[in-house]
C-alpha positions in Angstrom: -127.4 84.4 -37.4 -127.9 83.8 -33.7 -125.5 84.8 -31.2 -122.7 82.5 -30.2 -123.7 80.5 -27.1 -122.3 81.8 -23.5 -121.8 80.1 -20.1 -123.3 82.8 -18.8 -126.4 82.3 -20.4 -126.2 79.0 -19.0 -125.2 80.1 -15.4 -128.7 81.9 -15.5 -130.6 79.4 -17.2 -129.7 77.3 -14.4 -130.0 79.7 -11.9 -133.5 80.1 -12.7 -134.4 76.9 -12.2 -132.9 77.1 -8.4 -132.6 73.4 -8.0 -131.7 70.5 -10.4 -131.7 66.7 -10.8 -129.1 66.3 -14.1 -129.7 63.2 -16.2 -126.4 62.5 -16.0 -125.1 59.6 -18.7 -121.4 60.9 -19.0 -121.5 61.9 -22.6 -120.2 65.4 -23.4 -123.0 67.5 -23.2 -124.8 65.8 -19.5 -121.2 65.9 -18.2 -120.8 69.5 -19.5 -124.7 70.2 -17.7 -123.6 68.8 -14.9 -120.3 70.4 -14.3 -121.8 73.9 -15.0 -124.6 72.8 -12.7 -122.9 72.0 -9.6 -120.2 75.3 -10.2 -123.4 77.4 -10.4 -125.8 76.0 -8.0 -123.7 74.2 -5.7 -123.8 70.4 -4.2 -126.8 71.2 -2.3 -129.2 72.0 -5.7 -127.3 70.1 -8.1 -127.7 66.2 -8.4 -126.3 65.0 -10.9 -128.6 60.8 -11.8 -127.2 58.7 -13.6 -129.7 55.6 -15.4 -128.4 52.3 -14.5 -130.2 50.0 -17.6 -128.6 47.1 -20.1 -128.3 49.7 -22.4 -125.9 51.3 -20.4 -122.4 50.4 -21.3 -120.2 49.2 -18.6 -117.9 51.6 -19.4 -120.3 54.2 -19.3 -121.2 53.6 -15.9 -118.1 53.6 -14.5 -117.3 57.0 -16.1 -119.6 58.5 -14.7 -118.5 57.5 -11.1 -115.6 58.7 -12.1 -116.1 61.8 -13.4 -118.4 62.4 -9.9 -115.5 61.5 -8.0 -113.1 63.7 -10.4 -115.4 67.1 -10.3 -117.4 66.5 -6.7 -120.4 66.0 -8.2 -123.5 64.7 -5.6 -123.8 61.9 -7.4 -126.4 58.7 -7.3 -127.2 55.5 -9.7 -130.5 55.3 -10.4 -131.9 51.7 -11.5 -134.5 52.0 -14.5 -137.2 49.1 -15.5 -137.3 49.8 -19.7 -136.8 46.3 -20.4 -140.1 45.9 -18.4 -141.8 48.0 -21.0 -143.1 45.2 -23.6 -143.7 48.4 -26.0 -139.4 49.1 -25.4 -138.6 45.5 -26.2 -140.6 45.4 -29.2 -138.6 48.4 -30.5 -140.5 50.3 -32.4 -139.6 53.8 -33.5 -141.0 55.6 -30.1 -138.4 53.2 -28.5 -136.4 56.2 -26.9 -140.2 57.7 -25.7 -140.4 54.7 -24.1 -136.8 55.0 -22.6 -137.2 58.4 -21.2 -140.7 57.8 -19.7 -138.7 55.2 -17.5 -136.0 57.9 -17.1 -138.5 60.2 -15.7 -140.2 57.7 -13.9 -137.4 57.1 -11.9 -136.3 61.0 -11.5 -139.3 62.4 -11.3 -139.9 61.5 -7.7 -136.4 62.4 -6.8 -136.8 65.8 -7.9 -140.0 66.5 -6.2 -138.3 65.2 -3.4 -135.4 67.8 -3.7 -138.3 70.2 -5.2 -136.2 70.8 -8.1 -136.3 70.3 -12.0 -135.2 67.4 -13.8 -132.6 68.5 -16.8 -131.1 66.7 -19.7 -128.4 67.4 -21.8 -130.0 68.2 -25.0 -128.5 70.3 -27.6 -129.9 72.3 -30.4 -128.5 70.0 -33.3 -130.3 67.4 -31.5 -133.7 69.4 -32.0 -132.8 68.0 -35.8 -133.2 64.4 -35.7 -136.1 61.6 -34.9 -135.9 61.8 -31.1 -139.2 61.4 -29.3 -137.2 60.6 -26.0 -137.2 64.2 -26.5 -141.0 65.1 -26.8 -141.6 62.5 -23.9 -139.1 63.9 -21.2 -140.6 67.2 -21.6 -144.2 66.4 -21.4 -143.3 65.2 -18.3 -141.7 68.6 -17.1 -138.2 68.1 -18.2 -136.1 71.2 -19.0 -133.2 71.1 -21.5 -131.0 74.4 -20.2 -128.6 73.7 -23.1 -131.2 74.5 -25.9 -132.3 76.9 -23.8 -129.2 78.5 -23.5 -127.9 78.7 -27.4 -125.2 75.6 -27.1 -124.9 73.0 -30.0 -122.7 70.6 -30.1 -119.6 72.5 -31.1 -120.5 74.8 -28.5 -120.8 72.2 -25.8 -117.1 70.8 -26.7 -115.5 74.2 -27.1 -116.9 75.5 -23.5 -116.1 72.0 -22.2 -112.8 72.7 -23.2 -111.8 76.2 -22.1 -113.0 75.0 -18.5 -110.4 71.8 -19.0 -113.5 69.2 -18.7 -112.0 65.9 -20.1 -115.1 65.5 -21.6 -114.8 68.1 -24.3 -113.7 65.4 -27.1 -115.2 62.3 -25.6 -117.1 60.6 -28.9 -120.7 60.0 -28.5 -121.9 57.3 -27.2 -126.0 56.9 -27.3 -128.1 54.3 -25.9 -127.2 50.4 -26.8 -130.7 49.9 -27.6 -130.0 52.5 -30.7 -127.9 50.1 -32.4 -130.6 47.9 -33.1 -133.0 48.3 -35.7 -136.4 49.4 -34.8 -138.9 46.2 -35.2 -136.1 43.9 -34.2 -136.6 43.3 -30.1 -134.6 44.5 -27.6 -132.8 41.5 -25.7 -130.3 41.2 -23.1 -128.1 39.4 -24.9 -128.2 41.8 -27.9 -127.3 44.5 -25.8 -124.4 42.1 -24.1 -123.0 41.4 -27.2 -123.6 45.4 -28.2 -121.4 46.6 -25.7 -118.8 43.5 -25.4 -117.7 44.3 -29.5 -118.2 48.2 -28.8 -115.4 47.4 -26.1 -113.3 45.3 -27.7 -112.8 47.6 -30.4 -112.4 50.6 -28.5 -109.7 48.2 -26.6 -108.3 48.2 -31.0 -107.8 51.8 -30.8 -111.3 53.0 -32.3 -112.7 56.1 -30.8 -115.8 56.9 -32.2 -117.3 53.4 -33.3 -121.0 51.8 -33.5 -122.2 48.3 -33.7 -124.6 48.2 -35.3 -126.7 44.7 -34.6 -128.1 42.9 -37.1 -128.7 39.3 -35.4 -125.2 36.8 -36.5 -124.5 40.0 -38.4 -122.9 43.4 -36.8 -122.1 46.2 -38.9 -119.5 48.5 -38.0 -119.5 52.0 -38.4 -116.2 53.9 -38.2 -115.2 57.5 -39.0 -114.6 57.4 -42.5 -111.2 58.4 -42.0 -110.5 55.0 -40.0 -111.8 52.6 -42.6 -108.4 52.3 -44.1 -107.0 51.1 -40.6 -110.1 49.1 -40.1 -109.4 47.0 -42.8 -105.2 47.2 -41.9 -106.2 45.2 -39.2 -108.9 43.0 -39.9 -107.5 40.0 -38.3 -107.9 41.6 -35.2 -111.3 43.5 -35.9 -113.4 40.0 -37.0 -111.4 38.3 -33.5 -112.6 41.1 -31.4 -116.2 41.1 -32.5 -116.7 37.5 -33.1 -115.4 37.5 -29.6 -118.7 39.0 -28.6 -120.9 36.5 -30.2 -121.2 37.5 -33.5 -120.6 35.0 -36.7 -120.1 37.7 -39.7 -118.7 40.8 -39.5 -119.5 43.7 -42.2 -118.2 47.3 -42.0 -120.6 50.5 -43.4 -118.6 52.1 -46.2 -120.6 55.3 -45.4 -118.9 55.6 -42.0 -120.1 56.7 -38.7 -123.2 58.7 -38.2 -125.1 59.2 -35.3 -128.6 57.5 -35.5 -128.4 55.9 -39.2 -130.7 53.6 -37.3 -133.1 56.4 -38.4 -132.3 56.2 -41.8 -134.9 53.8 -42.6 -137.9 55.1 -41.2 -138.6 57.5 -44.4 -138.3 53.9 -46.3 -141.4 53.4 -46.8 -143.0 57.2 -48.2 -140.2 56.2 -51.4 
């Protein structure tokens, strides 16, 4: 059994490094990175970057300011060009290679710049799932301190959460591009629509949500415990995402799970 992670293995992860650029998306473990960043390295070596794409919710985006703002963070917006990348529209499954290799396109320079190390917020438990975003960002010299370091997800939210970062619950939020399936292109107005349901139901009360987007058709996914007041108030649920440009609206009896997009790529070895 390994030993339980520590900030201070963190600390001198980070210290090692000496400077970093933080891919900074707001989610609990880059908002934990880049806290622990700054406190360790200071304004000077720590930037924390956040990607400014369509498949960035709205919401997102302004978190992240705000949390900047909140902790002190050195702070900058970065614009990426994925939806350039004819091989990211089609949406294969290397989409989120695709995504990071515009991520470090964009960071990449700012680091040399700043001589320092671009850093993302990768976990161990995400070492389990089909991520080549991954593989990508670190064949291009990215570092991920929290792997490095010992911290899975639990780990992330329980530290986040001793050093009172409001972040330490916040549900996961990937990519808007992830909740469409791979083969299906990436649009604008898919990832419009994405976002405008994701909000409106958020707006409902629903924490940790996906729509999923399957043309006229979304599927919801919910924790399983929030099915029940999914369908309580399904008046309001079909308004909301219809709202958003949707004409039928279907919700997963399995319940949330992070990437079930995935789920179909070992479809066709059955």
């Amino acid at each position: 059994m390994s030993a339980p992670a520590s900030l201070a293995a963190l600390e001198e992860e980070l210290s090692s490094l000496e400077r970093v650029v933080v891919a900074f998306s707001g989610g609990a473990d880059s908002a934990f990175l880049a806290k622990v960043a700054h406190d360790t390295l200071g304004a000077d070596r720590a930037l924390a970057a956040t990607a400014i794409s369509p498949s960035l919710a709205p919401a997102e985006e302004a978190d992240c300011r705000a949390l900047a703002e909140e902790w002190g963070l050195r702070w900058i917006g970065v614009p990426t060009n994925e939806m350039d990348d004819p091989d990211y529209v089609a949406n294969d499954s290397d989409r989120c290679a695709r995504c990071k290799t515009a991520l470090m396109d964009a960071l990449g320079p700012m680091a040399a710049a700043e001589g320092a190390t671009v850093v993302l917020g990768v976990n161990l438990d995400d070492l389990s799932d089909h991520r080549p975003g991954q593989r990508a960002a670190s064949d291009l010299g990215a570092r991920f301190p929290l792997v490095n370091a010992g911290f899975d997800k639990a780990a992330v939210r329980d530290w986040s959460r001793r050093l009172g970062l409001r972040t330490w619950d916040k549900p996961a939020a990937a990519c808007l591009s992830s909740r469409i399936p791979y083969g299906t292109p990436v649009t604008l107005g898919s990832l419009r629509s994405i976002a405008e349901a994701e909000a409106a139901l958020g707006a409902l009360g629903f924490a940790q949500l996906r729509v999923r987007h399957h043309g006229s058709v979304a599927r919801i996914e919910v924790e399983v415990d929030a099915l029940g007041d999914v369908l309580a108030r399904r008046t309001e649920v079909v308004d909301a995402v219809r709202g958003a440009g949707y004409v039928y609206v279907t919700v997963d009896l399995a319940g949330f799970r992070s990437g079930s997009m995935n789920e179909t790529l070992g479809e066709a070895g059955r």
